[in-house]
MARPAKOL-57920 format. One line per 5 residues: number of its first residue (from 1); their letters; for each residue z, y, x of N, C-alpha, C. Coordinates in pm, whole numbers, always signed. Each point is the difference from the previous one (the first is absolute). Layout:
% MARPAKOL-57920
NUM) A) Z Y X Z Y X Z Y X; ...
//
This chain:
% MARPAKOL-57920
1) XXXXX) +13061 -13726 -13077 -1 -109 +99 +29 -131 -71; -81 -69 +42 +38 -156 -97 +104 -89 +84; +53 -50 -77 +152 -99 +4 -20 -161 +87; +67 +13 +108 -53 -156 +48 +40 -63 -122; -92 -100 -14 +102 -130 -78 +39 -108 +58
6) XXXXX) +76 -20 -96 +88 -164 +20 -25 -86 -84; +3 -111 +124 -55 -118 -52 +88 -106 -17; +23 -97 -127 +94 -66 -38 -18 -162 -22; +116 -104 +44 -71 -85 -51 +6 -38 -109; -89 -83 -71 -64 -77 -131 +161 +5 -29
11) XXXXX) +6 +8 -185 +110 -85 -48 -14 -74 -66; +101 -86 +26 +9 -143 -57 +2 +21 -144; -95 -95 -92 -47 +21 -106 +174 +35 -84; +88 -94 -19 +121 -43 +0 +133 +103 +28; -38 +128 +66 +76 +103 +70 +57 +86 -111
16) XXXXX) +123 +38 +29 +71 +69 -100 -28 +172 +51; -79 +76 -94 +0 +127 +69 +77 +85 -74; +79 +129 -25 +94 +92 -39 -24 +108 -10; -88 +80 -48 -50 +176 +4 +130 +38 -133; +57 +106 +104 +50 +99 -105 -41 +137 -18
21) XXXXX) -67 +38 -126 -41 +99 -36 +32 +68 -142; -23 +161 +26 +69 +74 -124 -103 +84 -89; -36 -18 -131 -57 -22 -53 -21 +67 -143; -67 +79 -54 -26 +46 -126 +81 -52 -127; +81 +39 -71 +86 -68 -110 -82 -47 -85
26) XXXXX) -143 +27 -21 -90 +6 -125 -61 -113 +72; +61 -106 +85 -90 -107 +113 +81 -122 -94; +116 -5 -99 +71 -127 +0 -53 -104 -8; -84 +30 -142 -23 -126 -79 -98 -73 +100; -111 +75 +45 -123 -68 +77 +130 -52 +122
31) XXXXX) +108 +51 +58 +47 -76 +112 +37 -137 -49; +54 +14 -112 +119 -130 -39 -104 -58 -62; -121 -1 -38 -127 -97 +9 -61 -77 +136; +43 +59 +107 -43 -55 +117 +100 -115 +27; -52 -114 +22 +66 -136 +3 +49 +7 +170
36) XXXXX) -38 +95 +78 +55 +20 +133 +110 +127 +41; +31 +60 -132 +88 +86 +22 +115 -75 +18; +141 +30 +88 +96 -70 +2 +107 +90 -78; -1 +148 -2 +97 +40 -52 -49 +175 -62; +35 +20 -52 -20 +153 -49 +142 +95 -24
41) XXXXX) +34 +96 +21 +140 +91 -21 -50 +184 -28; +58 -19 -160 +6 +136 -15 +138 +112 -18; -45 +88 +27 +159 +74 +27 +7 +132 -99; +138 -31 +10 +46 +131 -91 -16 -36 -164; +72 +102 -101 -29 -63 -175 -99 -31 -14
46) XXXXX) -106 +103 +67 -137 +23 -98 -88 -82 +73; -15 -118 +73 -13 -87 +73 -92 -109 -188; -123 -28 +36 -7 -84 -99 +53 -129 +28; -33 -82 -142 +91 -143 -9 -42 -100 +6; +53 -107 -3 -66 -170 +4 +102 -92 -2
51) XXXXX) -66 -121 -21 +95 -86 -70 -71 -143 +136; -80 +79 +72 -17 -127 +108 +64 +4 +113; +20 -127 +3 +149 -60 +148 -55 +72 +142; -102 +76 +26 -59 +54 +134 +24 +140 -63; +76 +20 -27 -3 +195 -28 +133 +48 -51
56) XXXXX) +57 +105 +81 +127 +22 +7 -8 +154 +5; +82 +33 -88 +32 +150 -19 +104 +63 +84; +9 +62 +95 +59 +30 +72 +96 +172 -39; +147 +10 -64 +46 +96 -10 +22 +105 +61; -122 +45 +94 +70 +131 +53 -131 +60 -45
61) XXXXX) +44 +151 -17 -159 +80 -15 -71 +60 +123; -132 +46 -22 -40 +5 +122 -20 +148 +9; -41 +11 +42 -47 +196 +97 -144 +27 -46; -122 +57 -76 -89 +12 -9 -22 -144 -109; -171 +31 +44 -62 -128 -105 +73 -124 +55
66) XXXXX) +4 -128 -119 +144 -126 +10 -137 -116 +17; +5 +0 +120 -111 -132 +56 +69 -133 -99; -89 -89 +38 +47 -136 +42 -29 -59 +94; +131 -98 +105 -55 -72 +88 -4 -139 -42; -124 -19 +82 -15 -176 -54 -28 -38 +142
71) XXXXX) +28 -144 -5 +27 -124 +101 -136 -90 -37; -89 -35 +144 -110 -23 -60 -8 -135 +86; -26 -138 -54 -53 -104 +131 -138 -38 +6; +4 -89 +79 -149 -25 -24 -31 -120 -61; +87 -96 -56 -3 -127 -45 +44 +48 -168
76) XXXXX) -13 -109 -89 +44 -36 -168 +109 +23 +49; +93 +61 -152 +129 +38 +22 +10 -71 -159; +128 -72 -14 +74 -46 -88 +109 +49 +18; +42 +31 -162 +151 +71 -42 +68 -63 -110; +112 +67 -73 +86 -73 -86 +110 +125 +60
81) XXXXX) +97 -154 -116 +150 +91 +8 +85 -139 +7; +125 +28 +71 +79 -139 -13 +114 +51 +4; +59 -15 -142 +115 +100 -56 +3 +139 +43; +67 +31 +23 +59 +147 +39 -129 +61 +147; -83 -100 +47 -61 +13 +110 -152 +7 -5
86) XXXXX) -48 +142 +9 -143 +21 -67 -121 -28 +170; -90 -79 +20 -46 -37 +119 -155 -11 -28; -40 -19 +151 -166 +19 +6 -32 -101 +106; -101 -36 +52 +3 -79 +138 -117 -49 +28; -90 +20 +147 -127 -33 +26 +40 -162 +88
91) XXXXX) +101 +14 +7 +71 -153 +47 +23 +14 +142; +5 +115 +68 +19 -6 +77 +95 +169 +40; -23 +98 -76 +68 +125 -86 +64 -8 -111; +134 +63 +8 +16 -10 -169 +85 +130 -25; -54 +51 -136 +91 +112 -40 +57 -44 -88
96) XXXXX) +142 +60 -14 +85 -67 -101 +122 +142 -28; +75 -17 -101 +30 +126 -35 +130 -33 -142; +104 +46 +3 +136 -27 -60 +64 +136 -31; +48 -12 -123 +97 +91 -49 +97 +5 -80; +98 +24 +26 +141 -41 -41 +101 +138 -63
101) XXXXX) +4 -13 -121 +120 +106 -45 +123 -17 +61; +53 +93 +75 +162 +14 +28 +47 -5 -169; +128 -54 +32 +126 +7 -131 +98 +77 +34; +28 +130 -38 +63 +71 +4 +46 +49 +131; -180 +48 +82 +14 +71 +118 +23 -111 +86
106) XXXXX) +13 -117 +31 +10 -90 +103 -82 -43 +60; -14 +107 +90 -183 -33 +80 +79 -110 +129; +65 -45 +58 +51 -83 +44 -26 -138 -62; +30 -58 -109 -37 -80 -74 -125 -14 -36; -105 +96 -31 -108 -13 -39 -104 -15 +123
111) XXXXX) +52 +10 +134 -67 -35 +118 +15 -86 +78; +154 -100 -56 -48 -125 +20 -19 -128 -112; -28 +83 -86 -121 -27 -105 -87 -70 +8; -95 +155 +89 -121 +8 -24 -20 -108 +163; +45 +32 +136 -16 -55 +93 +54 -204 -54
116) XXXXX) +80 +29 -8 +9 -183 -89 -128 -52 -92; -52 +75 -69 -93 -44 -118 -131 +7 +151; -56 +55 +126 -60 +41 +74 -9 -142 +104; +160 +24 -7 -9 -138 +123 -1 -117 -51; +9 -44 -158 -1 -122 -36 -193 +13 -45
121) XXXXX) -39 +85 -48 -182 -24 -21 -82 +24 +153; +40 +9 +121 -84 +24 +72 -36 -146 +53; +117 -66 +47 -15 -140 +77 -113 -87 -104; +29 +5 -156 -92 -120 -25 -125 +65 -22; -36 +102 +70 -171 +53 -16 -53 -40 +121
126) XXXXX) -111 +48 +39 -74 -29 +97 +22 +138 +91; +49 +64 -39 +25 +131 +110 +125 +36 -9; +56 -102 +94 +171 +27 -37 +72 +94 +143; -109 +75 +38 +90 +84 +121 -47 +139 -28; +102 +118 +13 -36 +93 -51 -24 +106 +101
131) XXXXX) -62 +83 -1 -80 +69 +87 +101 +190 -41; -27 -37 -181 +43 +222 +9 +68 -10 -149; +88 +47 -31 +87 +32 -85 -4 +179 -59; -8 +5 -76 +50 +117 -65 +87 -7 -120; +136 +94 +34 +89 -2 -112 -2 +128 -41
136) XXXXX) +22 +51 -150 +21 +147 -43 +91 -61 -85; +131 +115 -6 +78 +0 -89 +100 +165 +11; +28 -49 -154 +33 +163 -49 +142 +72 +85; +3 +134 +41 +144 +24 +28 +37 -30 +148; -90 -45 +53 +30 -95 +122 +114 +66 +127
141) XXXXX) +13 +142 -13 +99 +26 +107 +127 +41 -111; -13 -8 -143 +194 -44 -34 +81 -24 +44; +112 +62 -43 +138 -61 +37 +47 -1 +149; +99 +28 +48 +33 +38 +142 +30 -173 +92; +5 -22 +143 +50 -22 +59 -101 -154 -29
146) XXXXX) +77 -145 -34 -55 -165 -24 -53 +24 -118; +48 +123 -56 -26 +25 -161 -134 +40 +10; -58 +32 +81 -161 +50 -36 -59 -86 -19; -109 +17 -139 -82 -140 -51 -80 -25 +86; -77 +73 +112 -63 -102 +122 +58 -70 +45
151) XXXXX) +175 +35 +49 +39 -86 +86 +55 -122 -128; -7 -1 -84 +34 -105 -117 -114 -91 +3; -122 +103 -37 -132 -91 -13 -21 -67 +111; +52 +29 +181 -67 -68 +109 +93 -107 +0; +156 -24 -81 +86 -121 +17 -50 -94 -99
156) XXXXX) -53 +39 -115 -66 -88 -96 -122 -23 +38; -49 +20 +72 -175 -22 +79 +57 -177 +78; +82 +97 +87 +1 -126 +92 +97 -121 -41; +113 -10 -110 +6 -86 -82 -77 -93 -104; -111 +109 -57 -156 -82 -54 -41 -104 +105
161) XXXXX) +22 +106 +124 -107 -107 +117 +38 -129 +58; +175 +31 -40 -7 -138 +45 +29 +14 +180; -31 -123 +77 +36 -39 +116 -153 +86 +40; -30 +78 +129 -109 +69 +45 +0 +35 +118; -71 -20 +91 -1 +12 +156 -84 +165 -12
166) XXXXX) +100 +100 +65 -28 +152 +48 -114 +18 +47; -22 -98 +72 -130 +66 +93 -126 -80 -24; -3 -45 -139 -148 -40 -78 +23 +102 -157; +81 +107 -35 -23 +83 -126 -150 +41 +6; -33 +20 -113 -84 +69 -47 +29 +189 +7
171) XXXXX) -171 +42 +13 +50 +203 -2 -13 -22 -182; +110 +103 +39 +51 +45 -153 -3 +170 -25; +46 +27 -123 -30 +147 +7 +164 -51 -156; +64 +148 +5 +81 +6 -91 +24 +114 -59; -53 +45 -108 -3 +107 -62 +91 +52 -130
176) XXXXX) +19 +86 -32 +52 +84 -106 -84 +32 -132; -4 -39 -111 -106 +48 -119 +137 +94 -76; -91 +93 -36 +47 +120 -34 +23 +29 -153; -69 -112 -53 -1 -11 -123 +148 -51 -107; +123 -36 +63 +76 -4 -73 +24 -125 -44
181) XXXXX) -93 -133 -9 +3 -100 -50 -4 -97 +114; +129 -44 -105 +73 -106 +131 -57 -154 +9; -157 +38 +31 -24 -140 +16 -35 -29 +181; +10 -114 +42 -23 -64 +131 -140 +0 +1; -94 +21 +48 -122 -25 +46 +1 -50 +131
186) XXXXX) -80 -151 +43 -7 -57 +116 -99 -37 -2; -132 +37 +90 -93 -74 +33 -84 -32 +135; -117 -101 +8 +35 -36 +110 -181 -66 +48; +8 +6 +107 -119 -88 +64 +25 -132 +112; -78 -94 -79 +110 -128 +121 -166 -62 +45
191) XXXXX) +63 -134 +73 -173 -61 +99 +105 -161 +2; -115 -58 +9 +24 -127 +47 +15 -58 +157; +46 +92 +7 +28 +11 +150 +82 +112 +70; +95 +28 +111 +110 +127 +0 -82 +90 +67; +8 +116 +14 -66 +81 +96 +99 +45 +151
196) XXXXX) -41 +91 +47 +46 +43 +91 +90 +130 -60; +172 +2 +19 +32 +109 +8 -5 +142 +110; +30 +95 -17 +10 +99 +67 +107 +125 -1; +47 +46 +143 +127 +65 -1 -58 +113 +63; +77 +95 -48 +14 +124 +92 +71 +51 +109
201) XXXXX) -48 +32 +135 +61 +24 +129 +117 +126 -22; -71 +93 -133 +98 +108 +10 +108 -42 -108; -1 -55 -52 +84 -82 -106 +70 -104 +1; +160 -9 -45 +62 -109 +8 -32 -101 -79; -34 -84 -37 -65 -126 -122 +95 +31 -113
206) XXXXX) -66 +25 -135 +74 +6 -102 +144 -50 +1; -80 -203 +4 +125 -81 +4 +92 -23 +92; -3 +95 +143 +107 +29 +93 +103 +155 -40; -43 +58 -103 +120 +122 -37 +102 -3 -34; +80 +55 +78 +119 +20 +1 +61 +14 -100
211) XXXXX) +159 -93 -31 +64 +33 -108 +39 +133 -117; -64 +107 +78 +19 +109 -49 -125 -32 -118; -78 +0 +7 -115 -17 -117 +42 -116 -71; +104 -45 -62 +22 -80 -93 +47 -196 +53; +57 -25 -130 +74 -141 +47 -158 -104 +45
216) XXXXX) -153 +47 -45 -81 -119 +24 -97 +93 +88; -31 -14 +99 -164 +79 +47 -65 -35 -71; -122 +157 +23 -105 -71 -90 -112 -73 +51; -44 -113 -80 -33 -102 +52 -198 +14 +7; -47 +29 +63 -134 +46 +27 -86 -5 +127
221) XXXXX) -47 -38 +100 -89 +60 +86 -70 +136 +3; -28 +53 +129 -57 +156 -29 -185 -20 -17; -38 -96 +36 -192 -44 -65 -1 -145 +19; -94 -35 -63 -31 -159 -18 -179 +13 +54; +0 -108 +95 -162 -12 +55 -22 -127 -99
226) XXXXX) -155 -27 -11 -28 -107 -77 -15 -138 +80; +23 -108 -52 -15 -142 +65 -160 -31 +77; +25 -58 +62 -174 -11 +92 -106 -40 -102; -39 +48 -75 -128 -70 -31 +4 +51 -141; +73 +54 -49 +33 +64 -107 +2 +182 +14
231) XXXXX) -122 +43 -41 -21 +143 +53 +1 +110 -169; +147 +55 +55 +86 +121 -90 -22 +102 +141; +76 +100 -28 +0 +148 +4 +167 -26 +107; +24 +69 +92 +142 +9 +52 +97 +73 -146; +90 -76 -6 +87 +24 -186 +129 +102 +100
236) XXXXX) -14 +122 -72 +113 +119 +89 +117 -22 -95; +106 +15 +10 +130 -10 -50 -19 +150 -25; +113 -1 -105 +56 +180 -29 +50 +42 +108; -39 +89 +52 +2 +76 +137 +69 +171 -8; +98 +11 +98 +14 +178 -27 +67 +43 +102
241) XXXXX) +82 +126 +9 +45 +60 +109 +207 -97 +90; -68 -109 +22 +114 -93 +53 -9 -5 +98; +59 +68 +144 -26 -74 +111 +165 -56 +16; -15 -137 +101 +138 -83 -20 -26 -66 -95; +110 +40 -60 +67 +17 -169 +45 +109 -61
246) XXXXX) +6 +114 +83 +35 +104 -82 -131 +117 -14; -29 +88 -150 -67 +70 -77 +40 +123 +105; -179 +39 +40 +4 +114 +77 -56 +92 -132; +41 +155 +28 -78 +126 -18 +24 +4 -191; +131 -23 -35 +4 -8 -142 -41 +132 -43
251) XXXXX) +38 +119 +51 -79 +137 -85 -142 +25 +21; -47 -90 +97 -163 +37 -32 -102 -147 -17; -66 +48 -126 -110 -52 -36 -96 -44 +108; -43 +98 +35 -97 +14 +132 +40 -61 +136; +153 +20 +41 -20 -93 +112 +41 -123 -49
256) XXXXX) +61 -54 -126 -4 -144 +4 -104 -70 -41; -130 +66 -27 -152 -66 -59 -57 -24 +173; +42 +109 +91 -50 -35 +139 +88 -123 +81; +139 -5 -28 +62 -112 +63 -49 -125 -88; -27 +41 -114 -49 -153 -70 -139 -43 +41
261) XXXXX) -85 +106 +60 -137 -23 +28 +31 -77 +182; +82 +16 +60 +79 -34 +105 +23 -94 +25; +39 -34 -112 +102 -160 -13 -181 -108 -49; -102 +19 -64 -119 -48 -52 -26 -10 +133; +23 +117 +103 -101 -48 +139 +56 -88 +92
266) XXXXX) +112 -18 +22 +88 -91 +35 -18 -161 -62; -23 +0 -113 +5 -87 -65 -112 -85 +39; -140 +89 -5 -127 -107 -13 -28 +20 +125; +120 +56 +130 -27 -25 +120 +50 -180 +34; +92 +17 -38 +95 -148 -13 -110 -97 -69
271) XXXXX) -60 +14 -38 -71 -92 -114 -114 -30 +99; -59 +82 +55 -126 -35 +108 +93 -132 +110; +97 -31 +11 +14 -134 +84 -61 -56 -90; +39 -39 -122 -140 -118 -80 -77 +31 -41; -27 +123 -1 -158 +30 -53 -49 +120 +13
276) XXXXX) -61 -35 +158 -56 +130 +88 -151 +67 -58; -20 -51 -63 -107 +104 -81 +20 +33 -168; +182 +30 +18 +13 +73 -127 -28 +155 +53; -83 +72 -93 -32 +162 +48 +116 +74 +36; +5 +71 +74 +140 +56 +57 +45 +100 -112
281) XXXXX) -83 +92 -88 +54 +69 -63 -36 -20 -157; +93 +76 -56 -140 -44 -186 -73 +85 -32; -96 -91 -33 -163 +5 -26 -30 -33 -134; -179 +1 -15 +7 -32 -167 +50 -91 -72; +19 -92 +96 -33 -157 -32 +204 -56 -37
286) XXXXX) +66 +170 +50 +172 -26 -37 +3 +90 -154; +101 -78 -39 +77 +61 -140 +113 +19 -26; +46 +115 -8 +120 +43 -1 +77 +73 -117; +102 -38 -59 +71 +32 -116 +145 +85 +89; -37 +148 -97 +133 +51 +69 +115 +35 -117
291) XXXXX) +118 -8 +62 +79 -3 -116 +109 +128 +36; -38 +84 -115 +118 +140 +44 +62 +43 -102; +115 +25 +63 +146 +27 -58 -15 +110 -119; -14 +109 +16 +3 +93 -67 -121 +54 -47; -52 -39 -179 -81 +47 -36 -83 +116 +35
296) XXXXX) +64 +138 +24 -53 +120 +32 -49 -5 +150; +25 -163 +97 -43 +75 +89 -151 -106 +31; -17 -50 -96 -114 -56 -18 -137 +62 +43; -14 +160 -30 -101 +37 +32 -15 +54 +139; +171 -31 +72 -8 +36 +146 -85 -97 +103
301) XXXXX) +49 -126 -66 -7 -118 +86 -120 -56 +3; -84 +28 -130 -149 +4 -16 -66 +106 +70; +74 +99 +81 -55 +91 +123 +37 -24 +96; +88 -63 +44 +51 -38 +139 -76 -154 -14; -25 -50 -80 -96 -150 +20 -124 +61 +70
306) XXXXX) -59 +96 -129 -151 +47 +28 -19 +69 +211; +74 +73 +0 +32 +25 +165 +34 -107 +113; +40 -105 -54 +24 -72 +106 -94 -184 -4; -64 +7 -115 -73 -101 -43 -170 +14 -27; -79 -94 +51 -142 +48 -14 -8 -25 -139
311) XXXXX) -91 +83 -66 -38 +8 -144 -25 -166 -34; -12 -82 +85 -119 -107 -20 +124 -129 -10; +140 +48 -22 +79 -87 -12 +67 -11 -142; +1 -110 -27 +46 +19 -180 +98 +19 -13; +113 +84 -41 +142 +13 -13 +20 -10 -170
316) XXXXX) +96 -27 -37 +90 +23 -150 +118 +55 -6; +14 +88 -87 +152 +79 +3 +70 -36 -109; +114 -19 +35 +106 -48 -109 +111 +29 -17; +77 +61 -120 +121 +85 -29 +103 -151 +5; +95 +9 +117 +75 -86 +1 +109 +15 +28
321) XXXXX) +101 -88 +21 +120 +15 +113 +38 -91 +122; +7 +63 +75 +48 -51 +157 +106 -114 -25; +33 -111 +78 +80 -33 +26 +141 +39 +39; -19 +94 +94 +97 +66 +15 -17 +173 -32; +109 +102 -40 +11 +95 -67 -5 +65 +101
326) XXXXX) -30 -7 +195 -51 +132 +62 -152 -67 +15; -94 -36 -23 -125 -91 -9 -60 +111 -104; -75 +80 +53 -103 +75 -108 -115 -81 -52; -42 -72 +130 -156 -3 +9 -8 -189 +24; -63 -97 -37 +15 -76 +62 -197 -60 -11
331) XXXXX) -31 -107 +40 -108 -49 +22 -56 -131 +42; -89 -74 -105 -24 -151 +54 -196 +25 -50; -10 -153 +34 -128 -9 -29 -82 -100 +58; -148 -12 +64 -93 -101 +54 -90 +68 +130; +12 -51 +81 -56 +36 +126 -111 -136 +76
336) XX) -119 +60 -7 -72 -123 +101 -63 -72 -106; -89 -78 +30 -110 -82 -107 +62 -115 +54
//
C-alpha cells in the first residue's frame, strides 16, 4: 500500500538543518571532508583518530560493530579550537567540545573547569544558548553520601555555570566511562537562539531534587525542542527507570528498560504542546544511544531492544555506568526531523 505524503514548506535558503545519523567507521575521512558536516564521534579504543576540531572520540565501547555518529547541517560549517575549546559552527549550530584532566581525582574541580571555560566561550560566539550537554566521567557513582563524584561533579557544574535560571537548562545526559582515566569529557550542541525546554509529568525536574541526591541538583532539563525556524531533531536527555525521583525495579533489567520506555512516552507526550506533529513513538527518523551497566548484560538488552523496537530504528549500545548505582539501564538520543 503506498504512503500518503507530506507536503512541506520551501526552506529558507539560510535555514539551519540538523540530521543525526550513525554511520560506517570506514566513512571518516570522506565525512570530515564534507564542509557541511558539523560534528563526527567515535567510541570506544578502537574508535579511529583525528586531529580535526569536528570529531570527538567518545570513551565508552560499544556492543557489536563501533558506528560513528555524525551531526550533519545543511549550510558551510567553520571550525577551530580556542584554547582548551575544540568547535564547529554553521552560524547558526554549533558543536563544541572540552576536556579537562582531574588532579588527583577532583572531578568537582575539573567540572567547574570545564563548565567555566563553557560559559566564558559561548557568549562571545554566535550561538551562545545551549540546547544538549553531554558529560562522561570516570568512577562516577564513588565514594558514599556528598562524597559521590556525581554529586561533586553536579556542585562543580553549577559553580562553572555561574548565575542560571532552572527553567531555561539545557537536556543533558551524565555518564560513567569505564575506562579508568580520569579525564572530564564535556560536550555540547548550542543555536543562536534558546529552544524550548521540556519536563516530565511522571518526573520531578532534575533541578527540583531533593536534598537527599546531593548538596547541588542536577542541573539539566528532561528534552530540549528546537527554536522556530531552526529545524533539529527533539534532543532526549539521559533517560531511565525514575518515576518522582526515586529508581524503580533495581533487580530487573527488563522492567526498568520498560519504565524507561514509559518515561520516553510521557515525555514526547509533553512535548506535543509545542510540537504537535512530533511522531508519537520512535521511528526511523529517531536515534537512540543506550547505555548499560553491566557488560554481560549487553547481549540481553540488545534483545529486549530488538522485542520492543522496530528494526527500522537506529539504536547504539554502550558499556557504561549509571549515574546512580541501582540504574542498570539508562537512555538518550534524537526523536523527530
Amino acid at each position: 500500500m503506498s504512503q500518503p505524503q507530506t507536503t512541506h514548506a520551501p526552506r529558507p535558503v539560510d535555514a539551519s538543518h540538523l540530521s543525526v545519523d550513525y554511520v560506517a567507521a570506514e566513512a571518516l575521512d570522506a565525512l570530515l571532508a564534507d564542509d557541511q558536516v558539523l560534528a563526527v564521534f567515535g567510541f570506544g579504543p578502537d574508535a579511529p583518530g583525528s586531529d580535526d576540531p569536528r570529531y570527538l572520540r567518545v570513551p565508552l565501547s560499544p556492543y557489536g560493530a563501533a558506528p560513528l555518529e555524525v551531526w550533519r547541517s545543511t549550510r558551510p560549517v567553520v571550525r577551530g579550537r580556542d584554547g582548551a575549546v575544540a568547535w564547529a559552527s554553521d552560524g547558526t549550530l554549533q558543536f563544541g567540545a572540552i576536556e579537562v584532566d582531574e588532579v588527583d581525582g577532583d572531578i568537582e574541580t575539573a567540572g567547574e573547569q570545564a563548565y567555566a571555560l563553557l560559559s566564558q566561550f559561548l557568549p562571545g560566539s554566535a550561538t551562545p544558548h545551549l540546547l544538549r550537554v553531554w558529560n562522561y566521567l570516570d568512577a562516577i557513582t564513588d565514594g558514599e553520601g556528598d562524597d559521590e563524584r556525581y554529586r561533586q561533579f553536579c556542585v562543580g557544574r553549577a559553580r562553572g555555570l555561574g548565575q542560571f535560571d532552572d527553567t531555561h537548562l539545557p537536556a543533558a545526559t551524565g555518564i560513567g566511562r569505564v575506562d579508568g582515566v580520569r579525564t572530564l569529557q564535556v560536550y555540547w550542541l548550542a543555536c543562536n537562539r534558546p529552544g524550548t525546554p521540556v519536563e516530565n509529568p511522571r518526573q520531578v525536574s532534575a533541578y527540583r531534587y531533593p536534598r537527599q541526591y546531593g548538596l547541588q541538583s542536577p542541573s539539566f532539563a528532561r528534552a530540549m525542542l528546537p527554536p522556530a525556524g531552526v529545524e533539529t531533531p527533539m534532543l532526549l536527555s539521559g533517560t531511565a527507570a525514575v518515576v518522582g525521583h526515586q529508581t524503580l525495579h533495581p533487580e530487573s533489567t527488563e522492567a526498568q528498560l520498560d519504565e524507561t520506555f514509559a518515561n520516553f512516552q510521557a515525555l514526547i507526550a509533553s512535548a506535543h504542546r509545542h510540537a504537535p506533529s512530533l511522531p508519537e513513538a520512535f521511528d526511523p527518523a529517531s536515534r537512540l544511544k543506550v547505555y548499560v551497566r553491566d557488560a554481560e548484560e549487553l547481549p540481553l538488552v540488545a534483545a529486549l531492544l530488538d522485542a520492543r523496537l522496530p528494526a527500522s530504528v537506529p539504536r547504539l549500545l554502550l558499556h557504561a555506568t549509571i549515574c546512580r548505582r541501582d540504574l542498570r539501564v539508562e537512555i538518550d538520543g534524537v526523536h523527530g526531523a
